[in-house]
Every structure is written in C-alpha cells, then in structure tokens.
C-alpha positions as a LaTeX table, in Angstrom:
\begin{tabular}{lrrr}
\hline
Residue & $x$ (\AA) & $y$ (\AA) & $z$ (\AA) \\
\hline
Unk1 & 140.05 & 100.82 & 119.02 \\
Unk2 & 137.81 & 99.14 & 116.12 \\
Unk3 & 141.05 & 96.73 & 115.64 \\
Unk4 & 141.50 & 95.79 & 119.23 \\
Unk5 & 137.42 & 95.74 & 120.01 \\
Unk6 & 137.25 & 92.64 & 117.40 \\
Unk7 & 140.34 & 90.85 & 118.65 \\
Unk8 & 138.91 & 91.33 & 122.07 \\
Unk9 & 135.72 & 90.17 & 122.24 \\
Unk10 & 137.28 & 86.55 & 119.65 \\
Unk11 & 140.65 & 86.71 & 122.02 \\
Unk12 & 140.16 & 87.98 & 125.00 \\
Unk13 & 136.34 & 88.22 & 126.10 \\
Unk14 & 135.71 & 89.22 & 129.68 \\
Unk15 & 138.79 & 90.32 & 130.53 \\
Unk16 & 138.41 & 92.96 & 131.64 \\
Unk17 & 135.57 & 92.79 & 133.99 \\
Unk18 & 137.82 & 90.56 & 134.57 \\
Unk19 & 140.34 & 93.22 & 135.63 \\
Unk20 & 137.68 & 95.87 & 136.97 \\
Unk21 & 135.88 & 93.48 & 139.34 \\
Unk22 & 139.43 & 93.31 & 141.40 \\
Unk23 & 140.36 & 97.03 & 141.16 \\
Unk24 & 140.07 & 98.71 & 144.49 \\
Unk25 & 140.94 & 101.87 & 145.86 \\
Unk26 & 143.31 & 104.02 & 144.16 \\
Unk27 & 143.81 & 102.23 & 141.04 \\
Unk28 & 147.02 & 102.80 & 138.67 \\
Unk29 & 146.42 & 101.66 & 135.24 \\
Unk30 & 149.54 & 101.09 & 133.26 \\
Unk31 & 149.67 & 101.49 & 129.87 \\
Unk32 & 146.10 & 102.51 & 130.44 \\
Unk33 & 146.49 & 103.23 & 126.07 \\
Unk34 & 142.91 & 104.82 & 125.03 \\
Unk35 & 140.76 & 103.80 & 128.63 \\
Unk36 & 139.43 & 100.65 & 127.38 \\
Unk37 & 139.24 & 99.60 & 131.08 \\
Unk38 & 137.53 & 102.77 & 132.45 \\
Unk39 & 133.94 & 101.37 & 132.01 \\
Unk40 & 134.83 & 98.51 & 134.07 \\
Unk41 & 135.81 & 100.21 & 137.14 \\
Unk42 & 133.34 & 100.46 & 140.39 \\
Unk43 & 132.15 & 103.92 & 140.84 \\
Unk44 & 134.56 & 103.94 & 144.51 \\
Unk45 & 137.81 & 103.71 & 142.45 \\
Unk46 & 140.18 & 106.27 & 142.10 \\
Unk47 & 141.97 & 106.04 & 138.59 \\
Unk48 & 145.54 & 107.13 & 137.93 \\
Unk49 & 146.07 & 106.41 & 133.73 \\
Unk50 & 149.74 & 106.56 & 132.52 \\
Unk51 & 151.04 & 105.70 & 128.98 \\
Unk52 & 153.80 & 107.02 & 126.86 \\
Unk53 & 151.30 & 107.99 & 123.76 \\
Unk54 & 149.70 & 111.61 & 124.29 \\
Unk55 & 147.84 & 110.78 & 121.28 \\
Unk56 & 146.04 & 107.61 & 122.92 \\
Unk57 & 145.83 & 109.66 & 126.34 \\
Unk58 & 143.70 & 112.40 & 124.57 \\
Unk59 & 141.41 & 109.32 & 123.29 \\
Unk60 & 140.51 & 107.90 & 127.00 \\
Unk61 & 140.26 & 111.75 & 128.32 \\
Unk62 & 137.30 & 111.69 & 125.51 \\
Unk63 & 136.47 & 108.40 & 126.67 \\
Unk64 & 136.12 & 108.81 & 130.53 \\
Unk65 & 134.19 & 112.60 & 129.73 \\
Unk66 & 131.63 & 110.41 & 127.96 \\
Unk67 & 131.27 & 108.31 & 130.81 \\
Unk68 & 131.52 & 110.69 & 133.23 \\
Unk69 & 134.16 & 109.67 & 134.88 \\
Unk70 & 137.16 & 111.81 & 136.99 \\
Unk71 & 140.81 & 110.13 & 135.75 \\
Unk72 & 144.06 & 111.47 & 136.23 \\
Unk73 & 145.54 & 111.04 & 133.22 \\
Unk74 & 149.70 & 111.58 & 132.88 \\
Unk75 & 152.71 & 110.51 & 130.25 \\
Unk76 & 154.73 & 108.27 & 131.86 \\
Unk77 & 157.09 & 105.96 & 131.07 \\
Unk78 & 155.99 & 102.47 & 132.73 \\
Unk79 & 159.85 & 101.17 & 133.23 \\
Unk80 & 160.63 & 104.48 & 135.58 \\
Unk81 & 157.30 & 105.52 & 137.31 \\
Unk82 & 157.86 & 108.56 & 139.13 \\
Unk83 & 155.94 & 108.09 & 141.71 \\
Unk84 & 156.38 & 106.86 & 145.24 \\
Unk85 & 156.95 & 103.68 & 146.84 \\
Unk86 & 153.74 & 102.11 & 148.09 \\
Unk87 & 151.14 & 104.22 & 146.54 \\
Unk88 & 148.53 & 102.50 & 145.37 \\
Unk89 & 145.95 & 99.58 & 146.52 \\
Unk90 & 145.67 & 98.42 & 143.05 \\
Unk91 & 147.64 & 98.18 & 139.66 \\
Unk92 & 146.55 & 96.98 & 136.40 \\
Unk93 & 148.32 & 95.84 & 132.93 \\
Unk94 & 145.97 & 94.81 & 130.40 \\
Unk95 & 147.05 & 93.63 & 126.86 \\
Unk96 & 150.28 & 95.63 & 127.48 \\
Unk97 & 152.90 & 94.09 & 128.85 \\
Unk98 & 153.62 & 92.39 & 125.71 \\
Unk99 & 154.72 & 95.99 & 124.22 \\
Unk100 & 156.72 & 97.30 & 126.75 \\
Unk101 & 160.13 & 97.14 & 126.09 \\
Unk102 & 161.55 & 95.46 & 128.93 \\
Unk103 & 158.70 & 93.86 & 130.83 \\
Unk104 & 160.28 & 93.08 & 133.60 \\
Unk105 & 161.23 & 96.51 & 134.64 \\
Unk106 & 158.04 & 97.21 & 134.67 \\
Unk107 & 157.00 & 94.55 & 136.88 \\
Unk108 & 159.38 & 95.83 & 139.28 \\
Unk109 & 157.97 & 99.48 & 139.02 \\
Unk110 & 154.23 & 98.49 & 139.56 \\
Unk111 & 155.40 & 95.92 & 142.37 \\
Unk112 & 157.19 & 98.83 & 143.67 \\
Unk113 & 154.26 & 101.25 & 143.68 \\
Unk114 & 151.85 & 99.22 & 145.24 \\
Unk115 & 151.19 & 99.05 & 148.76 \\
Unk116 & 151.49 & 96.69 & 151.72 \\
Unk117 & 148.60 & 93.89 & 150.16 \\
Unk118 & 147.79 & 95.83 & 147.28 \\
Unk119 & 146.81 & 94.03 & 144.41 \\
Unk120 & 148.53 & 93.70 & 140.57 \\
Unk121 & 146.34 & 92.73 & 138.23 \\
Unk122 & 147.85 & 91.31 & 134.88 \\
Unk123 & 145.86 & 90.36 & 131.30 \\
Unk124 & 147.79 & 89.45 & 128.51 \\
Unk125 & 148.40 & 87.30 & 125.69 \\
Unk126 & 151.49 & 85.08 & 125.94 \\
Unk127 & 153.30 & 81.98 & 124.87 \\
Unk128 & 150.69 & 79.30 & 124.29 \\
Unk129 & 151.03 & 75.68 & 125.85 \\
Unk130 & 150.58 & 73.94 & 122.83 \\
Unk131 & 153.92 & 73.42 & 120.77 \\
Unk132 & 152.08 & 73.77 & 117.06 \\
Unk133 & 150.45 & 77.40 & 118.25 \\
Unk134 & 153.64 & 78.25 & 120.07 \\
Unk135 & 155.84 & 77.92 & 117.14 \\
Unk136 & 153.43 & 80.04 & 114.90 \\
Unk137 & 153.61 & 82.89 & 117.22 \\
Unk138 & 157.45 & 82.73 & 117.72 \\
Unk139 & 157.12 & 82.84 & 113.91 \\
Unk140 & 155.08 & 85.75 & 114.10 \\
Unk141 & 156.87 & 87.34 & 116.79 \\
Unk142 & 160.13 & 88.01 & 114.22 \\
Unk143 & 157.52 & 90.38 & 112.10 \\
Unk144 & 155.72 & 92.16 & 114.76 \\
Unk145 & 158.67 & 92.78 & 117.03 \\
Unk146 & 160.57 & 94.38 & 114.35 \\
Unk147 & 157.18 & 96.27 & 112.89 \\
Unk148 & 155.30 & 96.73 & 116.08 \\
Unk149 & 157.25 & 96.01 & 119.53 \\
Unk150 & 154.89 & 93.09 & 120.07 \\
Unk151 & 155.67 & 89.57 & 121.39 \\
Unk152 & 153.46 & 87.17 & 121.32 \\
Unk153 & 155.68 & 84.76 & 123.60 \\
Unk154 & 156.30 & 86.15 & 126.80 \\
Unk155 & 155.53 & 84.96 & 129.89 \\
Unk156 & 154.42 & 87.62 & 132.98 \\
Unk157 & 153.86 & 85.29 & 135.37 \\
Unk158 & 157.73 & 84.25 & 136.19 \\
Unk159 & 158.16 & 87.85 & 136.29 \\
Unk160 & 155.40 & 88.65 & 138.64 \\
Unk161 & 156.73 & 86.17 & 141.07 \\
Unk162 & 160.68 & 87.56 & 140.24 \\
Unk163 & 159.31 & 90.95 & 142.09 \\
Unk164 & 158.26 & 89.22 & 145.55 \\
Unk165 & 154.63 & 89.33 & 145.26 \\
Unk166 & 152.19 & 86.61 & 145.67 \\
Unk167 & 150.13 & 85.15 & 143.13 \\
Unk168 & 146.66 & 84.57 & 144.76 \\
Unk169 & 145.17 & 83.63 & 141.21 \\
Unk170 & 146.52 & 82.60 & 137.53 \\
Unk171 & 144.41 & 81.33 & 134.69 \\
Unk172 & 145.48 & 80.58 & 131.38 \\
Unk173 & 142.94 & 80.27 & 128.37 \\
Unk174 & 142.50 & 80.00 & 124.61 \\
Unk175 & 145.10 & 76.91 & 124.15 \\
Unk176 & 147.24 & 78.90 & 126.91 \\
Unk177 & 148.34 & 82.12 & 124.74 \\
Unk178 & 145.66 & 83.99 & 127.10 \\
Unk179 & 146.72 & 84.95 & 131.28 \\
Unk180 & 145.27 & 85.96 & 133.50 \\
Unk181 & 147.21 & 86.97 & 136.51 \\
Unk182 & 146.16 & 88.66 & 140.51 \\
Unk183 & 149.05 & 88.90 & 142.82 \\
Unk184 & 149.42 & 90.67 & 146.42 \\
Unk185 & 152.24 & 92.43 & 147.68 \\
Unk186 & 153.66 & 91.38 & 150.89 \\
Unk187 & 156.66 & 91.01 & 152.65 \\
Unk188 & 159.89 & 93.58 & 150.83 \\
Unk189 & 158.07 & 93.07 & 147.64 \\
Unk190 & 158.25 & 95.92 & 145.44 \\
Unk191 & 160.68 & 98.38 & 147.86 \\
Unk192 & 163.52 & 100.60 & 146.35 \\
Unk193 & 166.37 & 98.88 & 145.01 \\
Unk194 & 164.52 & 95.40 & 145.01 \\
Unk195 & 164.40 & 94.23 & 141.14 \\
Unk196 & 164.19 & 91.43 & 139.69 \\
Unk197 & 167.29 & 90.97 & 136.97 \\
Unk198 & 166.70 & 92.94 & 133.48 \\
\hline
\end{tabular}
C-alpha cells in the first residue's frame, strides 16, 4: 500500500474518484486487491470485492471496518466469475488489468456480469503514445512479466470494445501510458458464450 500510494498520487492522481464518481448501484470491484477504491464510493453503493489474494482481501476487510463500510468480500478468480449473467449496474478494474493473466478473459467476464446499460469502469496504465517511453516499458516489461506478472504495454481499450460494449468515455494521460476507460453494455454484449478471442 505505501508502494502503490506514492506511485499513485506521481502516476495516477485522481483516479479513482475518478472511478467512484461513476460507480452506481451494485458495484463489482475486480481485483478489488487491498480496497484502495472503497473510500471513493457514494454511501448508496453496494460493493461486491473479488481478488485471488486472501492475504490482500483480509487488508480491505480492515480497511472498509475502519471506514465503516458493509463489503462483500470473496476469492475469485477474475477470468471465471461465478456469478450470473447480468448482475451488476457497475464494474470496476483499477490498476489491475495489467496483472491478470489473460486480460481479455476478463473483459469478457465483467462484460458478461453486467447488466442491460450497466457501466465498466477501467483505470490502468498501458502502452504509452510516445515511441521513446514505449520502448522503455516494453524494455521493462521483459523484467516485470517474468518477476511480477506485470505489463506495462497493454492496451484495454481494444478489448473493451472486443466484448460488445460501448465506450461512452476514454482518456489517456501522462504521455498516454495512463487510461482511463467508461463503457455501457448494450445490445448481446457480455451474454454466455459471447467472447471476444483469447
């Protein structure tokens, strides 16, 4: 958490109340790691948390009993939720996508979970738009995959759009290694069976 507040508030500042301004309803947060997003919620929410790490689930159960708030919190894998098709009104991926193994399985699942004009709500760093910063973190990217799981040049957005949903607003920022993403689902989006290729 000390690591990640730094890099934050240099890399990624107001992000997410970014993220929790948007969040309506009942809210799956994916990858929700230690509840770093929690305090950004509106009171109204309901919050499902899933992540694979008990160890960083028992950190955000501390977390929301601090702030008083009532979170479901489960391990899950995010490439096979088990939960049902058009669940939830909102579902939100910050600074984790880049970690997940295959990212656009889980795509799929969250597109999958939402419901009818529910809203997925992306935040990650990716593959910046300027050549010279690009090739440093492809350079990077053959340490930290290998050490860590994490790329550093990924792109969500193609992915987002892969799974049927509708991107009502994208911004990319710090030199483009920083998105931003909001889709909607409408339409088939997201149902059984509909995924976009592994």
């Amino acid at each position: 958490d000390k690591q990640i507040a730094f890099f934050e508030r240099i890399q990624f500042a107001g992000g997410r109340e970014w993220v929790g301004a948007r969040a309506r309803g009942a809210v799956l947060d994916v990858a929700i790691g230690t509840g770093r997003n929690l305090p950004f919620y509106a009171a109204d929410v309901q919050v499902t948390g899933i992540d694979v790490s008990p160890a960083m689930l028992n950190i955000a159960r501390e977390r929301a009993a601090e702030l008083g708030i009532s979170v479901e919190l489960v391990e899950r894998d995010a490439e096979a939720l088990p939960l049902d098709d058009n669940t939830f009104d909102t579902v939100v991926c910050a600074l984790s996508l880049c970690t997940i193994p295959n990212n656009a399985r889980a795509v799929a699942e969250m597109a999958r979970v939402l419901k009818p004009g529910g809203n997925l709500l992306l935040l990650d760093h990716i593959g910046s738009t300027w050549p010279p910063i690009y090739a440093a973190q492809w350079l990077l990217e053959r340490i930290t995959i290998r050490a860590a799981g994490e790329h550093f040049t990924r792109r969500q957005l193609p992915l987002v759009q892969a799974a049927g949903l509708t991107v009502v607003e994208s911004e990319r920022l710090k030199a483009g290694t920083v998105e931003r993403i909001h889709a909607v689902k409408t339409g088939l989006a997201g149902i059984s069976g509909v995924h976009p290729k592994a």
